[in-house]
C-alpha positions in Angstrom: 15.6 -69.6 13.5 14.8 -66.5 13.0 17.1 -64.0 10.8 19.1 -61.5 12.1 19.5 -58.0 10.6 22.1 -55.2 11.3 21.1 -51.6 10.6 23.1 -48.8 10.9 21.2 -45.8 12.0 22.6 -41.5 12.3 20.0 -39.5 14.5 19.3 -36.2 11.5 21.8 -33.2 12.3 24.2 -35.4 14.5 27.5 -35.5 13.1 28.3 -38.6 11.2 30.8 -40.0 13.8 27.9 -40.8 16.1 26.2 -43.1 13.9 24.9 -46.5 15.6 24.3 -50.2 14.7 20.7 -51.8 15.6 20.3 -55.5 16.0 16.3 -56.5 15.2 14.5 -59.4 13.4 13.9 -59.1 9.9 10.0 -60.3 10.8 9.5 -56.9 12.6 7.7 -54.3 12.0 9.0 -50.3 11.6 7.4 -49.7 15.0 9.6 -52.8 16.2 12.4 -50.9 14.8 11.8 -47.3 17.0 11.4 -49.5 19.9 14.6 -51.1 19.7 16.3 -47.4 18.7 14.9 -45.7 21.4 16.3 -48.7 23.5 19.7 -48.6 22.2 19.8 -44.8 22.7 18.7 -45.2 26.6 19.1 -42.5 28.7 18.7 -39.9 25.8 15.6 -41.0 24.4 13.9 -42.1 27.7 11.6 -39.0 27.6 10.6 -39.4 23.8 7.6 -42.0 22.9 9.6 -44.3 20.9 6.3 -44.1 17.6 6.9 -40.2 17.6 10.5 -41.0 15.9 10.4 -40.5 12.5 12.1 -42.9 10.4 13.9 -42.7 6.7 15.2 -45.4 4.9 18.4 -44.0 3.1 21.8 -45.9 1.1 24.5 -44.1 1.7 28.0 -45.4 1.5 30.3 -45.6 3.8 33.3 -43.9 1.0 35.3 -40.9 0.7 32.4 -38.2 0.5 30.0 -40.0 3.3 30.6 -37.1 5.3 29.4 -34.7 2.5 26.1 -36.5 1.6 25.4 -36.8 5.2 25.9 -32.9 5.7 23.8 -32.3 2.7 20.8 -34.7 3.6 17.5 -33.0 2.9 14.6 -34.6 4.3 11.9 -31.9 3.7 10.1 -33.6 0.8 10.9 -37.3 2.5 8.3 -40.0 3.4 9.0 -41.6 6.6 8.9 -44.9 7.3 4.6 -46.6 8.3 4.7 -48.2 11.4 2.9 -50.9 9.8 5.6 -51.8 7.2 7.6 -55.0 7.6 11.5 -54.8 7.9 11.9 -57.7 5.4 9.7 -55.7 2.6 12.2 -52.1 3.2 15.5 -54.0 4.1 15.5 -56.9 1.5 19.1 -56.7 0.3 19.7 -57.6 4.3 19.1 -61.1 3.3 21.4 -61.9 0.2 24.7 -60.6 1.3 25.7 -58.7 4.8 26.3 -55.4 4.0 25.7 -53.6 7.4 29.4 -52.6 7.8 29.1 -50.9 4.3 26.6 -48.1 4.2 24.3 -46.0 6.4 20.5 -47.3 6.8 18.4 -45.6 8.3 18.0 -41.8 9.6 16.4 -40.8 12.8 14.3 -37.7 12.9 13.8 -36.5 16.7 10.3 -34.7 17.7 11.4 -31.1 18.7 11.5 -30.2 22.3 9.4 -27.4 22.2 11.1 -25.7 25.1 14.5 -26.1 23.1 15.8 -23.2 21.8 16.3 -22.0 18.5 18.4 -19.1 17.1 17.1 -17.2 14.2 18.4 -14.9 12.2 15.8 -12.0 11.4 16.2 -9.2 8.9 14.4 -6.4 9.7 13.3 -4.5 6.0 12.7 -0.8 5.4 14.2 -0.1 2.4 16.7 -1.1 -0.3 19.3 -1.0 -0.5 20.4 -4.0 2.3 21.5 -2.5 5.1 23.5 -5.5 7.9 23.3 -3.3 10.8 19.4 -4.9 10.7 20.2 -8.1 11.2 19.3 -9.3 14.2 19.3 -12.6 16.6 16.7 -13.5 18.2 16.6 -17.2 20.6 13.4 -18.6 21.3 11.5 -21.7 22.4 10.8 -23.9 19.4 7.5 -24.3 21.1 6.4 -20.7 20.7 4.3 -18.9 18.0 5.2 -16.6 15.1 3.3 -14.1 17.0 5.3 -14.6 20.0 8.5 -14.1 17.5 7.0 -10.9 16.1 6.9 -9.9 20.3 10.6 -10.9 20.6 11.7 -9.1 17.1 10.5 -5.8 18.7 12.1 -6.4 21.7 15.3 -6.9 20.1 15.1 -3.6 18.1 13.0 -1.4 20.7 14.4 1.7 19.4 13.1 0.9 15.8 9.7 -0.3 16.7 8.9 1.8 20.4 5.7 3.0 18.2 5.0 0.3 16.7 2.3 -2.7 18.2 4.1 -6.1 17.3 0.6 -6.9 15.4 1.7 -4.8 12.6 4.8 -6.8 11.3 4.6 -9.3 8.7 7.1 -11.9 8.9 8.5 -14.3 6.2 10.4 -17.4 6.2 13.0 -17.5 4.1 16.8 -18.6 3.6 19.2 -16.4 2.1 22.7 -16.3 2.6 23.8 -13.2 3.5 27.1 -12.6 1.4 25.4 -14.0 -1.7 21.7 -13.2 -1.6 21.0 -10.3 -0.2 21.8 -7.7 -2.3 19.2 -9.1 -4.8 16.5 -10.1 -3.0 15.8 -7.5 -0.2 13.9 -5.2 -2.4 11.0 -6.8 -1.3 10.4 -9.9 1.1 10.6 -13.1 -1.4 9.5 -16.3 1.1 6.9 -18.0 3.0 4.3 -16.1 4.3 3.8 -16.9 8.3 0.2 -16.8 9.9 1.0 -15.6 13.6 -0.9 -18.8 15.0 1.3 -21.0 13.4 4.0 -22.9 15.4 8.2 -22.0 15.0 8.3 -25.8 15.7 6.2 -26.3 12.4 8.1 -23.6 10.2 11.2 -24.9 11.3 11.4 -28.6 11.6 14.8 -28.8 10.3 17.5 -26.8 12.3 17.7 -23.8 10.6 21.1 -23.0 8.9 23.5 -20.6 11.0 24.7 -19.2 7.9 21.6 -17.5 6.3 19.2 -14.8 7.4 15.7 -16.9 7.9 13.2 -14.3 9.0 12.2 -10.7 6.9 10.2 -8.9 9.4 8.5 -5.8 7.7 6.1 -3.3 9.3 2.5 -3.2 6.7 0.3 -1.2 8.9 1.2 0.9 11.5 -1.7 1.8 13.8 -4.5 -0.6 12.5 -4.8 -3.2 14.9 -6.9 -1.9 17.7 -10.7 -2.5 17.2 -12.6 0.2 15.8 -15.1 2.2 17.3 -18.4 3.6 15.4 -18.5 6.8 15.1 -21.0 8.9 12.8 -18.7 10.7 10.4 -19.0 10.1 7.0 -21.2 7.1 7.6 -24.1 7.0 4.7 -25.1 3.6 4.0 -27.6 2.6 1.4 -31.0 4.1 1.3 -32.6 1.2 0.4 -30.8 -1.5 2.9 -31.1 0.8 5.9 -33.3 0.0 8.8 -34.0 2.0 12.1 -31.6 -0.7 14.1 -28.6 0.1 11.3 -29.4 3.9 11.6 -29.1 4.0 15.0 -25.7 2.1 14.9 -24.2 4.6 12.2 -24.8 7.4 14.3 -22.4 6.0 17.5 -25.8 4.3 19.2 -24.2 2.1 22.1 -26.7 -1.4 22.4 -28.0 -1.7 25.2 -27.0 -4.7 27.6 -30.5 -6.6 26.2 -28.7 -7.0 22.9 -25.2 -7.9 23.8 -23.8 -11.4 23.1 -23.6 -12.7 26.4 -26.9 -11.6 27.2 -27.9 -13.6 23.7 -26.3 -16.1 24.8 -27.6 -16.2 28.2 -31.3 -16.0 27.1 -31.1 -18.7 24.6 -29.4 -21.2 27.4 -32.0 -20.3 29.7 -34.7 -21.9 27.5 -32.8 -24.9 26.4 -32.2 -26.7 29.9 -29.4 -29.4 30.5 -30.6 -32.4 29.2 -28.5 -35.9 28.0 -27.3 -35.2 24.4 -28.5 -39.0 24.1 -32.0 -38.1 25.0 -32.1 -34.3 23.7 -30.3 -35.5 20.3 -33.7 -38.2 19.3 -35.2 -37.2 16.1 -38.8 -36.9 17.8 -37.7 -35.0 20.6 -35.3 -32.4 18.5 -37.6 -31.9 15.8 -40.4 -30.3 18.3 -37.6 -28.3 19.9 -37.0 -27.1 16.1 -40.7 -25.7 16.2 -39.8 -23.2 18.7 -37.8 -20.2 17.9 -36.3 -19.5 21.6 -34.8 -23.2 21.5 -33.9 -23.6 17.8 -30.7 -24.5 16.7 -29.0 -23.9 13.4 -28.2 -26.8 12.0 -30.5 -26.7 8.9 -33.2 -29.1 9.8 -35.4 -28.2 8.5 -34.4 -26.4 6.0 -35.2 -22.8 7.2 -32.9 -23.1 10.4 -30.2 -21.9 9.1 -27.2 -19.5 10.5 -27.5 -16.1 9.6 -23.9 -16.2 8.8 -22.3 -19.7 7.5 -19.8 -21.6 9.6 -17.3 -21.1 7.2 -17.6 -17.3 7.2 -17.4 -17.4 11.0 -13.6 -19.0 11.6 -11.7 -20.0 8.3 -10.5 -23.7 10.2 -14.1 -24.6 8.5 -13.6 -23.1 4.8 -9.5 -24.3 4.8 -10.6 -27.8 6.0 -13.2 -27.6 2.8 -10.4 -26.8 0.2 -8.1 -29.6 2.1 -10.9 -32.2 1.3 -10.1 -31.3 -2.3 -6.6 -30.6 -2.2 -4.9 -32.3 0.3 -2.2 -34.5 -0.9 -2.7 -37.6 1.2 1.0 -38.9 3.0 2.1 -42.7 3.1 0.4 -42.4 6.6 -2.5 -40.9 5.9 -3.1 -43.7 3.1 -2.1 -46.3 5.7 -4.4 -45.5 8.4 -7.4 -45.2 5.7 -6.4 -49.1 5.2 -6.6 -49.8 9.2 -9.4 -47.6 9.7 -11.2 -49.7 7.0 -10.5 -52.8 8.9 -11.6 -51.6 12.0 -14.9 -50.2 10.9 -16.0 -52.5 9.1 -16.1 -54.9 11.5 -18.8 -56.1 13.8 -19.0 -55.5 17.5 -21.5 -56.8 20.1 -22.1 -53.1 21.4 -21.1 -49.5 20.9 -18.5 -49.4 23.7 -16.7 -52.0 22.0 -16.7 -50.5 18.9 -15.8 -46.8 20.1 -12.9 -48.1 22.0 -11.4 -49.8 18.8 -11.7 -46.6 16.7 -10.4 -44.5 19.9 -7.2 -46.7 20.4 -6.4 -46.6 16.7 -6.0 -43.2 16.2 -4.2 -42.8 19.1 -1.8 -45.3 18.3 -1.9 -44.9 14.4 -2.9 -41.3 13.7 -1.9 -39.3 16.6 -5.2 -37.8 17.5 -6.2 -38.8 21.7 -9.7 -38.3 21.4 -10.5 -38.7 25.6 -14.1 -39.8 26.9 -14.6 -37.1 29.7 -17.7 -36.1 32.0 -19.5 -32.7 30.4 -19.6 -30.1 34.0 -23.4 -30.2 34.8 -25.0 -32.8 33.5 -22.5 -35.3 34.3 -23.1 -37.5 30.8 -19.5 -38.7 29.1 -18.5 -38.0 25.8 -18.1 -40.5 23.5 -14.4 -39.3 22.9 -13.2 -35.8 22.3 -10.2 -33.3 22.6 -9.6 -30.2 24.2 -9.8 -30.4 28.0 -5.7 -30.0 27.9 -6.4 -26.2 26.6 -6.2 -23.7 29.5 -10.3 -23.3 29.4 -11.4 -27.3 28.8 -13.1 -26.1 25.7 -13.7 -29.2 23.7 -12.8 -28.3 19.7 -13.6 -31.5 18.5 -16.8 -34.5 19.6 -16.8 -37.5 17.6 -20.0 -39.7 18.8 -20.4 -43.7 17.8 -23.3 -46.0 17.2 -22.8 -49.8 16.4 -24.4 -49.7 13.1 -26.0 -48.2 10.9 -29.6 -48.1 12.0 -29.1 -48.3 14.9 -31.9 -47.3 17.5 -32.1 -44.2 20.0 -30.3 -40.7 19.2 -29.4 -39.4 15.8 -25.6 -39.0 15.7 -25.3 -35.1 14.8 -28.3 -34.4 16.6 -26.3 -35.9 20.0 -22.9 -34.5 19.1 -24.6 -31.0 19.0 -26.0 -31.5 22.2 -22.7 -32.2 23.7 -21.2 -29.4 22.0 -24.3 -27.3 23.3 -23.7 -28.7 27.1 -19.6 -28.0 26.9 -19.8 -24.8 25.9 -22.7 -23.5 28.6 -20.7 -21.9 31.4 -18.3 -20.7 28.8 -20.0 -19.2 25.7 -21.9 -16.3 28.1 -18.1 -15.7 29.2 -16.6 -15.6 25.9 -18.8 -13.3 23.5 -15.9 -12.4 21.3 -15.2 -16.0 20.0 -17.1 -18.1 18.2 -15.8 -21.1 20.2 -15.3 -23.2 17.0 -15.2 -27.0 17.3 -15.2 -29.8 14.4 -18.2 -33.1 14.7 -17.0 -36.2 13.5 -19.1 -37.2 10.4 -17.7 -34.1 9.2 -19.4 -30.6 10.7 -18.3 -27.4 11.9 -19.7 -26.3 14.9 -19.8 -22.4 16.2 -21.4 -19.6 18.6 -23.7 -17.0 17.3 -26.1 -16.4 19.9 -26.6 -20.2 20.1 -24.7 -23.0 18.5 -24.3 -23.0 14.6 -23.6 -26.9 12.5 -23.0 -27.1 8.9 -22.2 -30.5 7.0 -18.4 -29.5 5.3 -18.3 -33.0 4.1 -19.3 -36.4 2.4 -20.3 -39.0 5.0 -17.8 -41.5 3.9 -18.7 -45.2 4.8 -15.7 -47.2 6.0 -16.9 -50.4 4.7 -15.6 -49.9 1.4 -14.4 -52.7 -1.4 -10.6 -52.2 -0.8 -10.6 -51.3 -5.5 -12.8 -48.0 -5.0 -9.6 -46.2 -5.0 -11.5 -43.0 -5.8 -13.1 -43.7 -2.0 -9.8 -45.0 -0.7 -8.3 -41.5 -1.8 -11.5 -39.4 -0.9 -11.1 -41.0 2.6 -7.4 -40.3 2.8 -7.4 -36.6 1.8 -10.8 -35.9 4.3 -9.0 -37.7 7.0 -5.5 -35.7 6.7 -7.7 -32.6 5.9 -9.0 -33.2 9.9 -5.8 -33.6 11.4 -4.6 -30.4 9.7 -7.2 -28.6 11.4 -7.4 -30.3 14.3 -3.3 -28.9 14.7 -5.3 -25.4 13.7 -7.9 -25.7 16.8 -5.2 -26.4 19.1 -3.3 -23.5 17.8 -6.2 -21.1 18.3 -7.4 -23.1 21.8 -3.9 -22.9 23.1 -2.6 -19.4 21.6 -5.1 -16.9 19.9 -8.3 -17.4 22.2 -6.4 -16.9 25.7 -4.9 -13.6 23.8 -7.4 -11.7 22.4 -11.1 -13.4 23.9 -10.6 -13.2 27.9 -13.5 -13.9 29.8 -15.6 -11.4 30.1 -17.4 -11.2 33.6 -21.4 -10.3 33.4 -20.9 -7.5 35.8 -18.6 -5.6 33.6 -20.4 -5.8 29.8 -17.8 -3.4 28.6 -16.3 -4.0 25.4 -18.7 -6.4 24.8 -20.1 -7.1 21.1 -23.6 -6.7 20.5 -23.1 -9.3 17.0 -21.2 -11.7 15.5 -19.5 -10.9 12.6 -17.4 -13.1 9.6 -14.3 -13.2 11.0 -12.3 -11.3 7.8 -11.9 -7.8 9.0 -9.4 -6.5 6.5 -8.6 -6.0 2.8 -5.9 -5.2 0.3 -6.7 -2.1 -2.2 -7.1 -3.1 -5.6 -6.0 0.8 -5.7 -2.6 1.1 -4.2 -2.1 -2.3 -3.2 -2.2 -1.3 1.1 -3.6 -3.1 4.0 -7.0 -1.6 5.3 -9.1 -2.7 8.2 -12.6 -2.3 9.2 -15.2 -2.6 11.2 -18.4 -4.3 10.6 -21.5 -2.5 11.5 -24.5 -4.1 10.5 -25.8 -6.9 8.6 -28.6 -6.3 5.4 -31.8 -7.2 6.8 -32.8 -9.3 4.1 -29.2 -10.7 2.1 -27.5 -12.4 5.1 -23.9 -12.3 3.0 -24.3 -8.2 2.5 -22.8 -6.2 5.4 -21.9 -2.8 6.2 -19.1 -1.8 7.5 -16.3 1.4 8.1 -12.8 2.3 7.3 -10.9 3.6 10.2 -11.3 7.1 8.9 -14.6 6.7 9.3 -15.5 6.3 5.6 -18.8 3.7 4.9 -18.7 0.8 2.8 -20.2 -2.4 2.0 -18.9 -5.9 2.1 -20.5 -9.0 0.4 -19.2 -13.0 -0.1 -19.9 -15.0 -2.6 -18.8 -18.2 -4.5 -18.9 -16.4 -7.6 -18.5 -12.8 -9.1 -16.7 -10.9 -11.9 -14.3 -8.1 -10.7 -13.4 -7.3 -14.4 -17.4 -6.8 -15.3 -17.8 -5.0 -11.8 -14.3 -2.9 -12.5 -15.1 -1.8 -16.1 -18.3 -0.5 -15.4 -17.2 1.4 -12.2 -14.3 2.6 -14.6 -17.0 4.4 -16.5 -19.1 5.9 -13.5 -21.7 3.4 -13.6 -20.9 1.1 -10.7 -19.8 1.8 -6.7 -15.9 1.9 -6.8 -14.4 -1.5 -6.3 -12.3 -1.3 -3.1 -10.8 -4.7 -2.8 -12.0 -8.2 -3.6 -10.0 -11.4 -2.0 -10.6 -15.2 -2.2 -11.0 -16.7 1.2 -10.8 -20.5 2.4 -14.2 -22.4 1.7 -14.7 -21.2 -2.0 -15.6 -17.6 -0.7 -14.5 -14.6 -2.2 -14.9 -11.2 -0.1 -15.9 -8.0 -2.3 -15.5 -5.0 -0.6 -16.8 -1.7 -2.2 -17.7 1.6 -1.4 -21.0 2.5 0.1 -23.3 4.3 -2.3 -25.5 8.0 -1.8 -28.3 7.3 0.8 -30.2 9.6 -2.5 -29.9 6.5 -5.2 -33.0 4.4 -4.6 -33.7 1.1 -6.7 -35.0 1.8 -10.2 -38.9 0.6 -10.0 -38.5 3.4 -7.3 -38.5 6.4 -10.0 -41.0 7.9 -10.7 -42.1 6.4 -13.8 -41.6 9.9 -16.2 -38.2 9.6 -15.4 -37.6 5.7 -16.1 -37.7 5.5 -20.3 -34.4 8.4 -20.4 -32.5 5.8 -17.6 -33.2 2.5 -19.7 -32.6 4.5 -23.0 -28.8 5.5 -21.5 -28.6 1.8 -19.8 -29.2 0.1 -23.3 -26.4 2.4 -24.6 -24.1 1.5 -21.7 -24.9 -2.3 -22.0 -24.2 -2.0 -25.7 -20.7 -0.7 -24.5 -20.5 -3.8 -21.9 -21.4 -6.4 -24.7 -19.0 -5.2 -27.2 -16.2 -5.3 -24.7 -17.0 -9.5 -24.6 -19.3 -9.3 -20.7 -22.6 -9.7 -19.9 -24.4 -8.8 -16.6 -26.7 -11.5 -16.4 -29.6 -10.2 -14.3 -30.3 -6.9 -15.2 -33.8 -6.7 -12.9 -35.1 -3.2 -11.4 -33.7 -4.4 -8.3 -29.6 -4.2 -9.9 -30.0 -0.7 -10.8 -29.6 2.1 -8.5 -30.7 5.5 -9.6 -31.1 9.0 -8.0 -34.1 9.7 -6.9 -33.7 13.0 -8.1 -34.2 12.1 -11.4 -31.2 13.1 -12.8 -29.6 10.8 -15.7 -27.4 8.5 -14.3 -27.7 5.3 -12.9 -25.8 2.2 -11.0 -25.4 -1.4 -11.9 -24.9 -3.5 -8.9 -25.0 -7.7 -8.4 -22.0 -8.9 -10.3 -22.4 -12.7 -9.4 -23.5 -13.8 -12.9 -21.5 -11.2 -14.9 -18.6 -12.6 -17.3 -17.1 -13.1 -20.7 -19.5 -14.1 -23.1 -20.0 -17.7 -24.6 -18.1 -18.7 -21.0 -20.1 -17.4 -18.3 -23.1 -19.6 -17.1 -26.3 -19.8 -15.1 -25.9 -21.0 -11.5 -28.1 -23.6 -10.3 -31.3 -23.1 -9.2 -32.5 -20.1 -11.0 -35.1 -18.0 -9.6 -38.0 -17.6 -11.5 -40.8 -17.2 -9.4 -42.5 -14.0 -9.9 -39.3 -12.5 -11.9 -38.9 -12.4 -15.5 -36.4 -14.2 -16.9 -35.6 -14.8 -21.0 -36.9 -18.3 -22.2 -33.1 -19.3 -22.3 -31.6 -18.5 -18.8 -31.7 -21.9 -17.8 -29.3 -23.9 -14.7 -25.9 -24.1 -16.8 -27.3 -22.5 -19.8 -24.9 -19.7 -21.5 -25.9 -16.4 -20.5 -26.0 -14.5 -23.9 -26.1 -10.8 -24.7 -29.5 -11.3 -25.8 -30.6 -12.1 -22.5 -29.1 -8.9 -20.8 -31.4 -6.8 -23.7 -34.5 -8.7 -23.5 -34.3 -8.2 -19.2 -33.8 -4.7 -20.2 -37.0 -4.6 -22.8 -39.0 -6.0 -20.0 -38.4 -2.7 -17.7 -40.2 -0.9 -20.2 
């Protein structure tokens, strides 16, 4: 006969009077458990799917400070209960003696209504000292974003902000009570930073505490958010980078309607028809459409088809999901469904259907990702699975595609999932030319508009028939897979929120407003000078170094910006300290590995040094080796100090410019990157992939100018 357990059970933020017994068999699973709850709790709980409770296996007694403990329950930092687990493994002590009349078992976290309401206390900062009267309440659908609650803020204090667009607040979650805190901490905001895409359902998944203030709102830059437009003043980029194209753009040139994005666009789906991503995505087939340059897509096979901007320069999703494959700290569930997902993989089936099904149903069930098999508009092929017809424009942000096994026959995977991508996005990518319509490919890629669809691998291709003791893969597969829920939640955001905002469709009769490129999508910077927010506009990209732009401050002034993996702002700071480098203007670290240097933009009359005339060159190198003398003695090396990394007036004059920082550092740390170039540039015997860079390298470059 089977044995009968009692659990008592307190749904989170309830008061403790309304705590309930559960009746269930010890042989059940967790999932068995939410059933029965959301059974017992009938009619409250008869619109909630009984697997998105969240469960938490707690001991409290049932003694003099129950109440208490029960008020001061923190579940932040808990790990709810698998669905998989067995109540005999979590409830043991259930078997030995009956002790269900003498404590508290289990807590009950509800999923937030997101049309609920939620009351928030917002503090609106100007200056210190604290000033109340700024204090302000604000109710507002949990569902809603912190953009919406930046809306509602101004709204609430109209006379304050009448001036002000609700895009230049900064709001931060915090949760200070107001007759103990504040005085202390309102100098400046002291919390959690809040992206405006982000959910209030997300921020606040515990009901916040009446008590406390738990919003700053501060206003960082009044009148920057409206796009730029480019103008000619002040605009002088360098000599050497500029082109007629660029020229024409500095001086306030409109494009004309043959260079807009939609017309791109356009052009580039009028010579790749419809065809079946199942027949368009066979190696054969794909690798002749490669051979054409009106049909080619950038995916990087071959090699020289690749993006003139990377993916993860084009929407950070791609470069955050990146660092999460690294630094994601994998949750009991994501760990479990790595263990089902093994199961499931490794199995065999008798055909693809069978298999995709399997996978399909278990994330749904396990992992609460729907990925939906639906018919692409025009070409009437399915999907194997994928999500985002729910979003207001059925723009799919994620394509997973199956085969049986490996080796198995007919289309290559990625080459098929970018054909569906490709066929999704026709009718709408002309329409949208301001978004880069990002979406993620199951092995892992990142998919994206330019002018035509862009793939990048952003991950291992991790194979789920793995011998349960690699726990280096088991981990690896847990962190990749939490990693892509994260920014699947991310896509939906922007699907759902940012995209209907600020990229309506546009129509082809009206091409106004229009962009004539596609640009990464960082468009402003902190000064390394006075510490302020400052936006920009790109204008052009360097002809030759796709990672070099130009760009313009909103007064007008020029500048360049550059990403890179790797650069030293103390090398590149020290010598513009000195007059011998362009003024370092900001430098931030972006998802992906990237950092963003922005400097300013150097006189169109510096020209590169094997430019000078050569009676002019021995003076320059002679005050160079002085000045790299300097450089070494302060502990840096440049590390490629070529003709090419040192600007001087063409004038003649004695000065010069040291550009290129990548490879500068402290000496006996900084290194050679790998793969070197060497042909047809001199490089010391020594500067080797992962080799030291040494002093003696920078002055035997130098000696070779001579």
């Amino acid at each position: 006969m089977p044995t009968i357990i009692d659990l008592f059970c307190l749904i989170f933020g309830n008061d403790s009077k309304n705590l309930f017994p559960v009746k269930i068999e010890a042989t059940k699973t967790v999932a068995a458990l939410k059933v029965a709850i959301k059974e017992e709790r009938k009619p409250h709980f008869d619109n909630i799917k009984a697997e998105k409770l969240e469960l938490f296996k707690v001991s409290i007694p049932f003694d003099p400070c129950f109440n208490e403990k029960v008020n001061n329950l923190d579940l932040h930092d808990a790990v709810s209960l698998s669905g998989w687990m067995k109540l005999s493994s979590q409830f043991s002590d259930q078997f030995a003696v009956n002790v269900a009349e003498d404590c508290l078992h289990v807590v009950v976290r509800v999923p937030i209504d997101p049309s609920a309401l939620v009351r928030l206390n917002c503090y609106v900062h100007c200056s210190y000292p604290f000033d109340p009267s700024r204090i302000v309440g604000v109710q507002i659908p949990y569902g809603q974003t912190v953009k919406d609650l930046m809306k509602a803020i101004k709204l609430e204090m109209l006379e304050n902000f009448q001036y002000t667009e609700a895009c230049t607040l900064k709001l931060w979650e915090v949760s200070l009570l107001v007759e103990d805190d504040c005085q202390e901490n309102f100098d400046m905001p002291n919390g959690n930073l809040l992206l405006p895409a982000k959910k209030l359902l997300e921020v606040f998944s515990d009901p916040p505490d009446p008590q406390c203030i738990h919003i700053i709102a501060k206003v960082v830059a009044v009148g920057n958010c409206k796009q730029l437009t480019p103008t000619s003043q002040n605009f002088s980029p360098v000599h050497f980078f500029q082109t007629d194209s660029l020229a024409q753009l500095s001086r306030g040139a409109t494009p004309t309607a043959a260079e807009d994005m939609t017309t791109l666009r356009t052009k580039f789906l009028h010579e790749s028809r419809p065809m079946a991503p199942s027949t368009a995505g066979e190696p054969n087939g794909f690798s002749k459409r490669q051979e054409n340059l009106d049909q080619m897509i950038y995916c990087n096979r071959p090699r020289d088809a690749f993006a003139p901007i990377p993916v993860t320069l084009l929407h950070p999703i791609f470069g955050q999901f990146i660092d999460d494959c690294e630094k994601y700290k994998p949750m009991e569930k994501d760990n479990a469904f790595v263990l089902e997902l093994l199961t499931v993989m490794s199995k065999f089936y008798p055909d693809e259907a069978e298999r995709a099904d399997s996978v399909r149903q278990l994330f749904t069930e396990k992992y609460d990702i729907d990925f939906v098999q639906t018919v692409i508009e025009g070409i009437a092929y399915s999907t194997d699975g994928d999500i985002g017809r729910t979003n207001c424009r059925n723009l799919r942000f994620a394509i997973i595609d199956f085969k049986n096994d490996v080796g198995s026959k007919g289309a290559e995977p990625l080459l098929q999932s970018i054909h569906y991508y490709l066929e999704s996005n026709r009718r709408r990518a002309p329409e949208m030319p301001s978004s880069v319509l990002p979406c993620m490919i199951i092995m892992i890629f990142g998919a994206a508009w330019m002018d035509r669809p862009v793939s990048q691998v952003l991950s291992s291709i991790i194979p789920f028939y793995f011998d349960f003791s690699d726990t280096r893969l088991r981990a690896m597969a847990a962190r990749h897979l939490g990693a892509f829920k994260k920014a699947i939640r991310s896509l939906q955001d922007y699907y759902h929120n940012d995209l209907s905002v600020t990229n309506p469709p546009v129509p082809l009769s009206n091409p106004t407003s229009i962009p004539s490129d596609i640009f990464p999508y960082r468009k402003h910077f902190t000064s390394l000078v006075d510490s302020s927010e400052h936006h920009f506009e790109y204008v052009k990209q360097h002809e030759h170094h796709r990672l070099f732009f130009f760009g313009k401050l909103s007064d007008g002034r020029g500048i360049c910006i550059k990403f890179t993996h790797d650069y030293s702002p103390a090398v590149h700071s020290l010598c513009a300290s000195k007059g011998f480098a362009l003024k370092l203007l900001g430098f931030e670290e972006l998802p992906g590995g990237w950092w963003m240097v922005v400097m300013e933009h150097i006189d169109e009359n510096y020209v590169q040094f094997h430019d000078l005339e050569s009676h002019h060159r021995s003076s320059v190198l002679e005050y160079l080796k002085q000045f790299l003398t300097f450089l070494h003695a302060n502990g840096f090396v440049h590390g490629d100090v070529r003709d090419t990394n040192i600007m001087v007036p063409r004038s003649g004059e004695l000065h010069f410019f040291l550009i290129d920082f990548d490879w500068a550092g402290r000496i006996g740390e900084v290194r050679y990157p790998m793969n070197v170039n060497r042909k047809g540039i001199w490089r010391p015997d020594g500067a080797r992939d992962g080799d030291l860079i040494t002093a003696e390298h920078d002055d035997e470059m130098l000696q070779h100018l001579h």
